[in-house]
Residue, then its C-alpha position, 0 to 999 in steps of 0.5 A: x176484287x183483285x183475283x189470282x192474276x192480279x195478285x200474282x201479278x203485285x206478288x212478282x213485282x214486289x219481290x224483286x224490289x223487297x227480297x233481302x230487305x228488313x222491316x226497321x219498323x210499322x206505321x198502322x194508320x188504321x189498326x182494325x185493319x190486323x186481325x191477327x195477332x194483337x196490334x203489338x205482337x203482330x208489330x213485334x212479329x215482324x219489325x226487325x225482320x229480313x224479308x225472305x220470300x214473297x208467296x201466293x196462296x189463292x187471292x192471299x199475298x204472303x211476306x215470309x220472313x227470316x223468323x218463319x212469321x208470315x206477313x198475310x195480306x188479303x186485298x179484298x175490295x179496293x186493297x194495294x200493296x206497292x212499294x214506294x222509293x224514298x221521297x216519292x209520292x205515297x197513295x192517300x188511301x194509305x193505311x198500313x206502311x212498312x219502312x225498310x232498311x234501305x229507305x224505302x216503303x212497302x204501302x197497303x192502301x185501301x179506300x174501302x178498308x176492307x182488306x186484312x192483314x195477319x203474322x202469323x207463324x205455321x201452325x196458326x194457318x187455321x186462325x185465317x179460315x179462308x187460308x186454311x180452306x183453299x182448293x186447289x190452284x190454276x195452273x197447279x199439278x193437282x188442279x185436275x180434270x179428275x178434280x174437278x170432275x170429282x168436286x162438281x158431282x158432289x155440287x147441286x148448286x149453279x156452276x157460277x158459284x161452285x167457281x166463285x166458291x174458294x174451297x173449291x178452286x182458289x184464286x177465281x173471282x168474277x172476272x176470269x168465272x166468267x170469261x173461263x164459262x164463256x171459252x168453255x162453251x157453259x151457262x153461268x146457271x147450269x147445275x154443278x152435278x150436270x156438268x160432263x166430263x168433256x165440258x169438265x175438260x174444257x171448262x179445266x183448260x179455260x180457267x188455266x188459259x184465263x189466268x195465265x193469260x191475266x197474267x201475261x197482261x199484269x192483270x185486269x184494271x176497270x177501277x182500283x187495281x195497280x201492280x206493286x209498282x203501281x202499274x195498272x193491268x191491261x187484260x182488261x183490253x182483252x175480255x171476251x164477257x166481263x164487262x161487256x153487257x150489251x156489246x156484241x160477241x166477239x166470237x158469234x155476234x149476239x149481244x152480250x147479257x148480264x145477269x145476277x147469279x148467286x147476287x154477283x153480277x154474271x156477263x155471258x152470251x146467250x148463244x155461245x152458253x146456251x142453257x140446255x132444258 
């Protein structure tokens, strides 16, 4: 699933391409896809409209258009969002297309079809429950060592998933979890409310240093993940864990181990994350 570099990464590469630009009309190709509104109203909510702002909120890509209506995209497993020039090629997994005034296409695509896409106006932001609940971004002003510090007391479950857990911190996935436990030095298993406040500050500057740095790399591609140019990512080329079961530490040699956390897959190195008893 595309995290927050990954979407931050189609959200900076599609805004150049489609600011300005109208919506001249929608080809739903697979209607179970809009969740909300009903199929005409989310067509007549943004067909005619100037695209004004691209926006990220978590792992949730937003179209702000002149009409305030915000176009919601959550990619989910195997979702894309591209833009695609008049008279080139377009993706076979093709199921949403937005035709532009100037000839072009803003395509979803998704193989999986499990993404989601909504219109929704302000005040309707609780009709997307996983929007309407995010915690606190990476990289934002208030994601805190103090915040932290003050959610994963009220935690009694495994660090792994109190980070996967959006209400907590949005934008995580299982790829930056892992590799931000691995920089700060914790166990994928070690119990939320057990975590100090030295680790809580380490465990702060990992996640920022994962992300911005996923982003430097336009994010990470093992299968599916392509920017909205159709670009692929290569963070991929610099993990320390994720992905990395049975190859040796980069920093300490021991072989890295995966194991289920929660039901998700969890790469660590068991020297470098020590379990303590």
């Amino acid at each position: 699933m595309p995290e927050m570099p990954e979407v931050e990464t189609i959200r900076r590469t599609l805004e150049k391409r489609i600011l300005g630009k109208t919506i001249e009309y929608i080809e739903i190709l697979l209607p179970r896809l809009i969740k909300f509104p009903e199929l005409s109203l989310y067509e007549k909510r943004l067909t005619g409209q100037k695209i004004v702002k691209m926006r990220r909120e978590g792992k949730y890509l937003i179209m702000q258009m002149e009409n305030n209506i915000m176009a919601v995209f959550h990619l989910r497993m195997t979702g894309r969002l591209c833009y695609v020039k008049k008279g080139y090629e377009e993706d076979k997994y093709k199921k949403i297309i937005f035709y532009l005034d100037n000839g072009d296409k803003v395509i979803y695509a998704d193989m999986r079809t499990f993404g989601t896409l909504y219109a929704i106006r302000e005040e309707e932001r609780e009709k997307i429950k996983g929007l309407y609940e995010l915690g606190c971004e990476p990289l934002s002003k208030d994601f805190t060592v103090s915040y932290l510090v003050s959610r994963l007391k009220k935690n009694s479950g495994k660090i792994k998933m109190f980070l996967l857990n959006q209400k907590n911190i949005a934008g995580l996935g299982n790829i930056y979890v892992d590799e931000a436990l691995f920089l700060a030095g914790i166990n994928p298993e070690k119990i939320s409310s057990f975590v100090n406040e030295n680790e809580a500050e380490l465990l702060c500057a990992s996640i920022n240093k994962v992300i911005s740095e996923g982003i430097r790399d336009g994010g990470t591609t093992f299968r599916d993940y392509v920017n909205g140019e159709g670009r692929k990512g290569t963070h991929q080329d610099n993990l320390f864990v994720y992905g990395r079961d049975k190859k040796p530490c980069k920093k300490c040699g021991t072989i890295i181990e995966k194991i289920k956390v929660g039901g998700r897959g969890t790469c660590f190195c068991p020297e470098c994350q020590k379990l303590e008893k």
